[in-house]
N, C-alpha and C positions, 0 to 999 in steps of 0.2 A: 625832839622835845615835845613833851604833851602838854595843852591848856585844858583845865578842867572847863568844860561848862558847868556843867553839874554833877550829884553821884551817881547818875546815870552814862553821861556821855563823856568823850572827853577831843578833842581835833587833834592830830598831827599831822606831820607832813615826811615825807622824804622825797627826791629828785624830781618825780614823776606824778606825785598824785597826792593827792589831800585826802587825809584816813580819817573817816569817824570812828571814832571809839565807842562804842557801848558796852555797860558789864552789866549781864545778863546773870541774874539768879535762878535755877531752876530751884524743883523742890527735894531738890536732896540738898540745897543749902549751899554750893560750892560754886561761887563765883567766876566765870569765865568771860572775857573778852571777844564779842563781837567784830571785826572789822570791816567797812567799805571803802573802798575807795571810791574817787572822785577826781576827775581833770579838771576842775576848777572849784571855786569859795562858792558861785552861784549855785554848783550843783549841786554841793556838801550842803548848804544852806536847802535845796528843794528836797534832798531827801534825808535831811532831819528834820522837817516839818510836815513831809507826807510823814514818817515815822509816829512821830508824836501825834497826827491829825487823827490817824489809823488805831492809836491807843486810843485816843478820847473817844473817838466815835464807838470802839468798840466797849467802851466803860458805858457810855451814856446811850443806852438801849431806850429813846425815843419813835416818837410815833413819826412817819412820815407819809404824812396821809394828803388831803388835800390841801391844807395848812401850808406845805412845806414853801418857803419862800423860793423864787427862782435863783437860781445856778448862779449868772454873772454876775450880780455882786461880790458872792461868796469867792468865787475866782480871785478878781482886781482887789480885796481884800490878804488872799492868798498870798498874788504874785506880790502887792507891798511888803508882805511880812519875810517873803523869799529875799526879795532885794534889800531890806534893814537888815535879815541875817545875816548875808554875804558884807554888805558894810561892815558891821559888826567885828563880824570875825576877821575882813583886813585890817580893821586896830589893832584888833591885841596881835595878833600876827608881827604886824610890825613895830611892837614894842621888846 
């Protein structure tokens, strides 16, 4: 069974491993299906938010000169949004 997250992604699972779904358009227009797997909710959660962190950053062409704020924030920031994912996702799971 699939949960949608959004029209981008979507989680399943079968015996072994937890699948991210992503449906990918290229530009000839015909939609195809992405899949990873994952041996656990924590991982599937760190790498759909590297996924997405990796689009943003790659949209938002900023300066990172001396300005840029230090690393470990941004981390422990990070690693909270990984660990509310994987919560997350064991809700609706076990709904």
């Amino acid at each position: 069974m699939n949960y949608a997250i959004n029209e981008r992604f979507a989680l399943s699972s079968n015996k072994h491993n937890w699948i991210l779904i992503e449906s990918i358009t290229p530009k000839s227009g015909k939609v195809y299906p992405r899949y990873r797997f994952y041996g656990s909710l924590e991982q599937l959660s760190k790498g759909l938010f590297d996924t997405v962190a990796k689009d943003t950053a790659t949209r938002l062409s900023h300066d990172l000169s001396e300005k840029a704020p230090p690393t470990e924030p941004y981390k422990l920031l990070m690693d909270n949004i990984v660990r509310d994912l994987a919560e997350f996702f064991a809700k609706v799971v076990r709904r």
